[in-house]
One Martini backbone bead per residue (centre of mass of N, CA, C, O) as a GRO file, in nm:
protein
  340
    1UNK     BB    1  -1.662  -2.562   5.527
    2UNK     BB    2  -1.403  -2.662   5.538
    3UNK     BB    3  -1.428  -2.849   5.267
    4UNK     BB    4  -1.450  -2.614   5.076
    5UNK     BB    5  -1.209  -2.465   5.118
    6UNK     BB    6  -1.036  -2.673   5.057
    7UNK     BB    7  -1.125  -2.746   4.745
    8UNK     BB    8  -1.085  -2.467   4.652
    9UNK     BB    9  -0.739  -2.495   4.713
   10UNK     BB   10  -0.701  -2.700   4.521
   11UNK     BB   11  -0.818  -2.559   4.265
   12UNK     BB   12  -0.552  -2.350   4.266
   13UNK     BB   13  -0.373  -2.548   4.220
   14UNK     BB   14  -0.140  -2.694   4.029
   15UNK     BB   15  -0.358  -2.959   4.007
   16UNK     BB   16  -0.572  -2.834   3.880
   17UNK     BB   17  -0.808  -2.717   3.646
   18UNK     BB   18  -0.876  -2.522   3.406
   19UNK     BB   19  -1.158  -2.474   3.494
   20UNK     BB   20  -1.104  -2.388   3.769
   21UNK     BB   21  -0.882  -2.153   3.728
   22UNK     BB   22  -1.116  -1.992   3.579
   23UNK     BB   23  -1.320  -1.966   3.825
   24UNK     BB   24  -1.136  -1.812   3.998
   25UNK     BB   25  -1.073  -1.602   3.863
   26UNK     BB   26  -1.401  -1.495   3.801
   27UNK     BB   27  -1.450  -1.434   4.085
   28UNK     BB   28  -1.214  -1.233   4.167
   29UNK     BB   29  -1.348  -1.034   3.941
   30UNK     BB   30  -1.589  -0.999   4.065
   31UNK     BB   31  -1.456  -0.884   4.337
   32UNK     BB   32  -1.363  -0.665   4.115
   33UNK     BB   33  -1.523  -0.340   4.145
   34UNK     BB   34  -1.245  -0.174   3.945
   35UNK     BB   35  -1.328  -0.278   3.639
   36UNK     BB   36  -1.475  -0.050   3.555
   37UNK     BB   37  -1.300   0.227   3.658
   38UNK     BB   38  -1.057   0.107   3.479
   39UNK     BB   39  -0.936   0.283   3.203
   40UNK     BB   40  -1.064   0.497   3.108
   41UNK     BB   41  -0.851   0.587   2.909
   42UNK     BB   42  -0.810   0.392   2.724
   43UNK     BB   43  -1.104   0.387   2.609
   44UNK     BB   44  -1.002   0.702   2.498
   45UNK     BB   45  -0.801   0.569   2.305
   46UNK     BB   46  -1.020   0.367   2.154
   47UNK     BB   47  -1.175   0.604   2.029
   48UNK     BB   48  -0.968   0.800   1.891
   49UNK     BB   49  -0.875   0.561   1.701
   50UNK     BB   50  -1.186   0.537   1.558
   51UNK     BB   51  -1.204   0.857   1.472
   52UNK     BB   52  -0.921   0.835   1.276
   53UNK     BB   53  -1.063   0.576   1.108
   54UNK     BB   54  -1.305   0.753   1.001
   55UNK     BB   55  -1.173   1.076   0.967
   56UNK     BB   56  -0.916   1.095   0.802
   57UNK     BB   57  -1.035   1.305   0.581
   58UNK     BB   58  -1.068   1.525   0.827
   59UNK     BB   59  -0.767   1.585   0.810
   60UNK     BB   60  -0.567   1.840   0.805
   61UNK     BB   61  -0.339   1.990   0.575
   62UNK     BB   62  -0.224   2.252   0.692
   63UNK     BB   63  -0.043   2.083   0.909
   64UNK     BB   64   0.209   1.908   0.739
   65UNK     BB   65   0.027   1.696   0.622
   66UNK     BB   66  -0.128   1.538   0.858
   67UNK     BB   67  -0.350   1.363   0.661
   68UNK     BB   68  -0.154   1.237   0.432
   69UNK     BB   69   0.015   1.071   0.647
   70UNK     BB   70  -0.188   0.919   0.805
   71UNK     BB   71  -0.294   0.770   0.526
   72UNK     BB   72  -0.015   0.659   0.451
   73UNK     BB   73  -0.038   0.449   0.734
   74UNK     BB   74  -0.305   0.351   0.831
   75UNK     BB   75  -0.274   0.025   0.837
   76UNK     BB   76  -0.075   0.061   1.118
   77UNK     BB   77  -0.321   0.154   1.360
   78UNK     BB   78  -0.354  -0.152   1.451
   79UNK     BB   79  -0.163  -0.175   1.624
   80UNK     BB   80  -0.222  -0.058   1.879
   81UNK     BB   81  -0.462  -0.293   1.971
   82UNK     BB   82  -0.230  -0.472   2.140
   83UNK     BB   83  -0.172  -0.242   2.341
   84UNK     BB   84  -0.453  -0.194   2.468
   85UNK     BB   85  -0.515  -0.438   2.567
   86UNK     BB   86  -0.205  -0.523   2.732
   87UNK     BB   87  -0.317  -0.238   2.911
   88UNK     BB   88  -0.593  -0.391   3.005
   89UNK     BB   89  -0.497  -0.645   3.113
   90UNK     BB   90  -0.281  -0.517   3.306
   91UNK     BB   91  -0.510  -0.326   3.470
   92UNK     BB   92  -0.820  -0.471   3.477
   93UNK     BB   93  -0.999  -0.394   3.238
   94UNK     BB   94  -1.318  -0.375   3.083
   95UNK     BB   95  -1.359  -0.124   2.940
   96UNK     BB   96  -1.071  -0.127   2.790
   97UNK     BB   97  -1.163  -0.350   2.643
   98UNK     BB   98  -1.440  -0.337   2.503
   99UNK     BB   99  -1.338  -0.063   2.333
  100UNK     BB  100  -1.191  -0.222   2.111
  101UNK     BB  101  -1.445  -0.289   1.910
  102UNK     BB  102  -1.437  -0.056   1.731
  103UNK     BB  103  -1.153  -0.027   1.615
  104UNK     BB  104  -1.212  -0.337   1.475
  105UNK     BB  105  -1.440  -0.279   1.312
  106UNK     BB  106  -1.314  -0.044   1.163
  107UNK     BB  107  -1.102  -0.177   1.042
  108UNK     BB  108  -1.178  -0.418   0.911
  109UNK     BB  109  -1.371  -0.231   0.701
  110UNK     BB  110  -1.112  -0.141   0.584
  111UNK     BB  111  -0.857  -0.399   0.545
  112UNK     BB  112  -1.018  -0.700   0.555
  113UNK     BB  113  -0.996  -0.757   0.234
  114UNK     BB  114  -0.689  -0.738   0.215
  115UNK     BB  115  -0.591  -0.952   0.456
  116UNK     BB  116  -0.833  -1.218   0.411
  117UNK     BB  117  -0.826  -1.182   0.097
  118UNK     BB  118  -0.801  -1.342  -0.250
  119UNK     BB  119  -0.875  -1.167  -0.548
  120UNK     BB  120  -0.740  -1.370  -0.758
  121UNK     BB  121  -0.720  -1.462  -1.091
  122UNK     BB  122  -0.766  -1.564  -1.421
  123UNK     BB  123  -0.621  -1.492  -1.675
  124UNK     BB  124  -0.573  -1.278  -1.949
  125UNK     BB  125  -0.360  -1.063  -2.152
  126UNK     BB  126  -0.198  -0.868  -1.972
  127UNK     BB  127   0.144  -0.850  -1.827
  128UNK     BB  128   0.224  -0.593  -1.561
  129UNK     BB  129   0.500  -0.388  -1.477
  130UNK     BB  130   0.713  -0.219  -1.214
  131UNK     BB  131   0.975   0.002  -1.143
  132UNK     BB  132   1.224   0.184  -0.906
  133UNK     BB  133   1.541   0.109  -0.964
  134UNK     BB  134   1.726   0.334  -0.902
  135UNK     BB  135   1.991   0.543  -0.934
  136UNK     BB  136   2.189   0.343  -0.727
  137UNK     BB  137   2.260   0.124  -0.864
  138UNK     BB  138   2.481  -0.146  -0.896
  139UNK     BB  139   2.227  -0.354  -1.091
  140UNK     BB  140   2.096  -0.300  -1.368
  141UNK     BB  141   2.098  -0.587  -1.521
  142UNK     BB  142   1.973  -0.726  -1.285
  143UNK     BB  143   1.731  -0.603  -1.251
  144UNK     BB  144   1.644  -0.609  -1.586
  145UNK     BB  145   1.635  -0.927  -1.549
  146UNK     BB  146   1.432  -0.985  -1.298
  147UNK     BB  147   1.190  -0.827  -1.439
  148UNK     BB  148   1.146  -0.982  -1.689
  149UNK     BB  149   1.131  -1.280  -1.517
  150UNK     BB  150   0.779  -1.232  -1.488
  151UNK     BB  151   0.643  -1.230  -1.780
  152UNK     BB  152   0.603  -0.936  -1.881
  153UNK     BB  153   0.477  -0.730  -2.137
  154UNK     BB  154   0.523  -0.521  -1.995
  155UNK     BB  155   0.739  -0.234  -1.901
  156UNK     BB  156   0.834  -0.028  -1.614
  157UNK     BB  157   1.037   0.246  -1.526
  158UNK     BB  158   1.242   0.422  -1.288
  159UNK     BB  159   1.500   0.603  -1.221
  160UNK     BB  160   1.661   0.700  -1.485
  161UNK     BB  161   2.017   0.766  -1.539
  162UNK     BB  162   2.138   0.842  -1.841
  163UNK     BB  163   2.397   0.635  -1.780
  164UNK     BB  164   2.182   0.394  -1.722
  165UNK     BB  165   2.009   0.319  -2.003
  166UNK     BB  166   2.200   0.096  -2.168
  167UNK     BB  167   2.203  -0.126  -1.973
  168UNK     BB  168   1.899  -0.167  -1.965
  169UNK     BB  169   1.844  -0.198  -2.300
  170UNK     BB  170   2.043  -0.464  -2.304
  171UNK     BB  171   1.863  -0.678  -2.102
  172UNK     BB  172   1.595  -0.587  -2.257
  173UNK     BB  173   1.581  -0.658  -2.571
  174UNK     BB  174   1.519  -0.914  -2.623
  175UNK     BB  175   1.209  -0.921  -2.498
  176UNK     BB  176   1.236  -0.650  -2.593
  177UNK     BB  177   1.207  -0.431  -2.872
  178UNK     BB  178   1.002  -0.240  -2.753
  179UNK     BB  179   1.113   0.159  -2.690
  180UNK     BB  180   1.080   0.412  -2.423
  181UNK     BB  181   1.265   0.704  -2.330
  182UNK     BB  182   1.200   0.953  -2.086
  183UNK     BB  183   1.415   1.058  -1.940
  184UNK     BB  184   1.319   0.877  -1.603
  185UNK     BB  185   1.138   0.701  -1.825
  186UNK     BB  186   1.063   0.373  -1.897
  187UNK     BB  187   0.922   0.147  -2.194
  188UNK     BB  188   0.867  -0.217  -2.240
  189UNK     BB  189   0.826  -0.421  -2.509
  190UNK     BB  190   0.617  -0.684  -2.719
  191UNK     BB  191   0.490  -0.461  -2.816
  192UNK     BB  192   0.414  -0.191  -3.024
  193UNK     BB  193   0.516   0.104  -3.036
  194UNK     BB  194   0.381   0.463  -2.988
  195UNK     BB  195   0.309   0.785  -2.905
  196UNK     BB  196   0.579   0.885  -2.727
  197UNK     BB  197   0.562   1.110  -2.476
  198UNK     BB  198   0.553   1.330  -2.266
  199UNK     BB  199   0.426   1.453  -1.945
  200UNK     BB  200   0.326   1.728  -1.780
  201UNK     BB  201   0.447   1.740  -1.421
  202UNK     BB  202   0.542   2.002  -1.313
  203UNK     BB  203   0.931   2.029  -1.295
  204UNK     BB  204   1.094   2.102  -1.571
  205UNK     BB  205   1.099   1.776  -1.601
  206UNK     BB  206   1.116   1.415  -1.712
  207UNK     BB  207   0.850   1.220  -1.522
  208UNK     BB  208   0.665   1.153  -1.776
  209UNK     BB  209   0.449   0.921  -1.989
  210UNK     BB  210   0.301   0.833  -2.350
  211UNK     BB  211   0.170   0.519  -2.497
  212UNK     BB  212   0.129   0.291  -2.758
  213UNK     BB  213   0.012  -0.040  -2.705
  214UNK     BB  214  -0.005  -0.331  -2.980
  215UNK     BB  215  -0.234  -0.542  -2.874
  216UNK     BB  216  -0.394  -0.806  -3.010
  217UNK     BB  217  -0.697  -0.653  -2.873
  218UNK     BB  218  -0.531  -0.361  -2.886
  219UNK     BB  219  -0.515  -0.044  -2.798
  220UNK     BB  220  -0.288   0.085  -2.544
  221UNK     BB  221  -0.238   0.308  -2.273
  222UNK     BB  222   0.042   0.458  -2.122
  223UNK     BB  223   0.162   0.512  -1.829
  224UNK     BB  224   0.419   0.705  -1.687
  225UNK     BB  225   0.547   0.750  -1.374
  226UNK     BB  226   0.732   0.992  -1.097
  227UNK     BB  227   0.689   1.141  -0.873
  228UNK     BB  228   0.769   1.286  -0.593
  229UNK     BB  229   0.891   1.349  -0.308
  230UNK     BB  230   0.826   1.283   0.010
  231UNK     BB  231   0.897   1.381   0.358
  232UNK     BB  232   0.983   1.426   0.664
  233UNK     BB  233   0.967   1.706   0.917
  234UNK     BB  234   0.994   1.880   1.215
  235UNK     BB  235   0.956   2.148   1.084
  236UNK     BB  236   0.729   2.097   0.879
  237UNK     BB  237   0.654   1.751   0.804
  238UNK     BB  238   0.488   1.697   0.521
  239UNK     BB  239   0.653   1.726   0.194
  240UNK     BB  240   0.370   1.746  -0.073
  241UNK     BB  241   0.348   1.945  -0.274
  242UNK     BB  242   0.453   1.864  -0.535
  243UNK     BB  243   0.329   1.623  -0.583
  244UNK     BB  244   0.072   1.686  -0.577
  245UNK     BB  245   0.072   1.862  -0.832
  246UNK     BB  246   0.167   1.639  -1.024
  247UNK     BB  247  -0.093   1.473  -0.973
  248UNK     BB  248  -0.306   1.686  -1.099
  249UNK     BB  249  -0.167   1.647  -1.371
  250UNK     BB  250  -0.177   1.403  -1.457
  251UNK     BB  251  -0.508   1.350  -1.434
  252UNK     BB  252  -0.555   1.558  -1.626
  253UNK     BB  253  -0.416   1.376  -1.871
  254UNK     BB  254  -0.608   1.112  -1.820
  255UNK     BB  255  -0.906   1.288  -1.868
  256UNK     BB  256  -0.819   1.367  -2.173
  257UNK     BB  257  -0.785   1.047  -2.265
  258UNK     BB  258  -0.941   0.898  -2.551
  259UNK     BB  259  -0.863   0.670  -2.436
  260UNK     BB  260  -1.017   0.385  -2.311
  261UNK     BB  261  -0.764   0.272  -2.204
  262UNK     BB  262  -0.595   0.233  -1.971
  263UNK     BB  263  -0.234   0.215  -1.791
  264UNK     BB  264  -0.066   0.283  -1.471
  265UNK     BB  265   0.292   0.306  -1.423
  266UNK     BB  266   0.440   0.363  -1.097
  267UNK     BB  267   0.553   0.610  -0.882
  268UNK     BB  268   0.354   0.818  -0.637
  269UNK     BB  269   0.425   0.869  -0.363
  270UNK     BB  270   0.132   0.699  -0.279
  271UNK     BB  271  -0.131   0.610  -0.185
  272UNK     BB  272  -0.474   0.573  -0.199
  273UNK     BB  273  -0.556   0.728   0.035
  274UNK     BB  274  -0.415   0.995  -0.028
  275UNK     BB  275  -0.624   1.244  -0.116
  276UNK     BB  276  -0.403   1.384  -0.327
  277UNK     BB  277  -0.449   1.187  -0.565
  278UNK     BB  278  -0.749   1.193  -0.662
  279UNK     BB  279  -0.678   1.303  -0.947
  280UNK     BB  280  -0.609   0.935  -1.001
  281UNK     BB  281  -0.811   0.787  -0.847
  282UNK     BB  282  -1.128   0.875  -0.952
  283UNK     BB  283  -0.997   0.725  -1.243
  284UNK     BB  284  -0.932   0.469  -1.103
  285UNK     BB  285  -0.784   0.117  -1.071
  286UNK     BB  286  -0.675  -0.074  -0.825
  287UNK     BB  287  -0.524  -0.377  -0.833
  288UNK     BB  288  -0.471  -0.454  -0.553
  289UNK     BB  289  -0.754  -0.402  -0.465
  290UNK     BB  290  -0.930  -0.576  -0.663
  291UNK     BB  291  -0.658  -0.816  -0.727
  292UNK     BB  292  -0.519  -0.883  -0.461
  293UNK     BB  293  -0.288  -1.023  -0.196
  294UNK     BB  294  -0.307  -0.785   0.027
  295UNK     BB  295  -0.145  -0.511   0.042
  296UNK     BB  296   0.155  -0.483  -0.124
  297UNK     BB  297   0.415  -0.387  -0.028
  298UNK     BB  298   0.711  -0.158  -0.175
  299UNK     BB  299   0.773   0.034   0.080
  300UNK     BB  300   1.102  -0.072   0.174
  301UNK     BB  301   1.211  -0.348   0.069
  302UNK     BB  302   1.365  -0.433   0.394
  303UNK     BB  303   1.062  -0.293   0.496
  304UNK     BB  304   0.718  -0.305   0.382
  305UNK     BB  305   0.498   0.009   0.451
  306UNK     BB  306   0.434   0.094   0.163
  307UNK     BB  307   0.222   0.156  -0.163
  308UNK     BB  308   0.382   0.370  -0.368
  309UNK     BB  309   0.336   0.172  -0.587
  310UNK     BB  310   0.139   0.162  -0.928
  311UNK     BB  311  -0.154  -0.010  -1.098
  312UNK     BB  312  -0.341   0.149  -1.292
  313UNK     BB  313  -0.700   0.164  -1.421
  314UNK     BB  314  -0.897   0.183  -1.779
  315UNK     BB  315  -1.052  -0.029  -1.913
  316UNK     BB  316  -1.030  -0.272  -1.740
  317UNK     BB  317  -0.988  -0.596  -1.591
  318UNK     BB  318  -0.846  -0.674  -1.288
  319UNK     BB  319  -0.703  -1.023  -1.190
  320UNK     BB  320  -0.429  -0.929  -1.064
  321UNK     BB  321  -0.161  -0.890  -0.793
  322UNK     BB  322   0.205  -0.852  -0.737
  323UNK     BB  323   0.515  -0.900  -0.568
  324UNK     BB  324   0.826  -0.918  -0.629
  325UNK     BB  325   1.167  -0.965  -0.617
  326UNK     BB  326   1.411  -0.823  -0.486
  327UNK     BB  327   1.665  -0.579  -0.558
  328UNK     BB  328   1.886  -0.350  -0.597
  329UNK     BB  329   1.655  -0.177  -0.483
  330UNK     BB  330   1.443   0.007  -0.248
  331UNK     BB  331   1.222  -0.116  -0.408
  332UNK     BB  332   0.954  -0.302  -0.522
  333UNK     BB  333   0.812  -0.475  -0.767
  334UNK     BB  334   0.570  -0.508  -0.982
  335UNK     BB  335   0.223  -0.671  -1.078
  336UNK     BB  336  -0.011  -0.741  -1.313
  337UNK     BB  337  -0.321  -0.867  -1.458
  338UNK     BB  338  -0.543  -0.811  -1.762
  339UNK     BB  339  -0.802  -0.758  -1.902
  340UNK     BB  340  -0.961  -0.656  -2.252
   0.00000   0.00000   0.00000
């Protein structure tokens, strides 16, 4: 009995091996009758984690357009369960730490493919780019060398204010030589442009248009958006009844266009997620999903935490799509490249 007692205070000390104090903690926890019932609460807490990510479709818009809050950021409630972990471990909770099985399996099947698959191919016909260039840019030339410098065929911009519209125009005329601006929305191409008018995406000003791009395997539409922007507020919470209302006109013009191909390019101010896009996300292919690396966050650009802005397709086929470096702008640019 001695000689066990000994060897024992042996295995814990400071010269054990790690396999002996493994051992003596998986006793200490066998004898810790209270690991099955502490942590309820938390374990509570990784069910309702998982019902927010398998529900969030059912999360009501009526109060502060709280489902389309929650859907705009669904990406980063992942974060919770390394918190949920660290205070299972932390209480010594064998139930709240095995409840966490739920929410990341839920996770993984929701997030897990853009996270850990790399879904981009070779080839393509055609190269765009887009980008939210910011009104109030101090570096309008530089950015639109920026964009230019990605080897993109089409370039699209939003939020050209009046004054800067020159700017843009003149930095990027060598490489594209046609191009169309309505309102703060524009359009530079390498291939001959046609048929560019404004699209009313009831605003009472011109944020969206659309024209034809004569590429060598034939005409592509393009479309061109600037959706509004949408709020936190205290008071309100999420405030994006424009921009839906906008989302819906938009939608509605894209599914009356009788070209096969279209290529949408823009600030949608809103992600693939959220509920509100539905009548633009239910008729189009986000590049980012099809054939992105990650996640593909846009915005803020000085730390990326939502894909705001946008290029989806119909009638072709996203073969890549990816972020580029960023500018002067609170966006980051992005460009996908796709089969025609």
């Amino acid at each position: 009995m001695v000689q066990a007692y000994e060897a024992d205070t042996e295995s814990t000390g400071a010269g054990a091996r790690p396999g002996s104090r493994f051992g003596a903690w998986r006793r200490k926890l066998a004898s810790d009758r209270g690991i099955w019932r502490r942590g309820i609460i938390l374990a509570l807490c990784s069910v309702a984690l998982t019902l927010v990510l398998i529900l969030h479709a059912d999360i009501p818009n009526t109060i502060g357009n709280l489902g389309s809050l929650t859907e705009t950021f669904l990406p980063w409630f992942g974060l919770l369960v390394p918190v949920l972990l660290a205070l299972g471990l932390l209480r010594r909770s064998a139930t709240a730490v095995i409840a966490l099985v739920l929410p990341v399996a839920v996770w993984l099947n929701l997030f897990g493919g853009l996270l850990f698959s790399d879904k981009s191919g070779d080839g393509g016909e055609l190269t765009v780019a887009t980008h939210n260039v910011n009104a109030g840019n101090p570096d309008p030339a530089g950015t639109a060398r920026e964009v230019a410098g990605s080897g993109a065929d089409v370039v699209a911009l939003q939020e050209l204010p009046t004054g800067k519209v020159s700017a843009y125009e003149d930095a990027l005329a060598e490489r594209y030589p046609h191009h169309s601006v309505q309102g703060t929305v524009g359009l530079w191409s390498k291939y001959p442009v046609s048929d560019s008018r404004p699209v009313d995406i009831k605003l009472g000003w011109t944020r969206a248009m659309r024209a034809t791009v004569a590429t060598p395997e034939g005409p592509v539409k393009v479309y061109v958006a600037h959706l509004p922007s949408v709020r936190v507020k205290l008071n309100a919470g999420f405030t994006a009844n424009q921009r839906d209302n906008s989302a819906d006109a938009l939608g509605e013009a894209i599914a009356h266009e009788p070209v096969e191909r279209v290529v949408l390019l823009g600030d949608l101010n809103g992600t693939m997620n959220d509920r509100s896009l539905h009548a633009v996300t239910s008729q189009m292919r986000s590049t980012q999903g099809a054939a992105g690396d990650g996640f593909g966050f846009s915005w803020p650009a000085s730390f990326p935490m939502a894909r705001i802005d946008q290029i989806m397709v119909r009638g072709v086929e996203p073969l890549a799509s990816w972020s580029l470096p960023a500018t002067a702008s609170d966006h980051l640019p992005i460009a996908a490249r796709v089969e025609l």
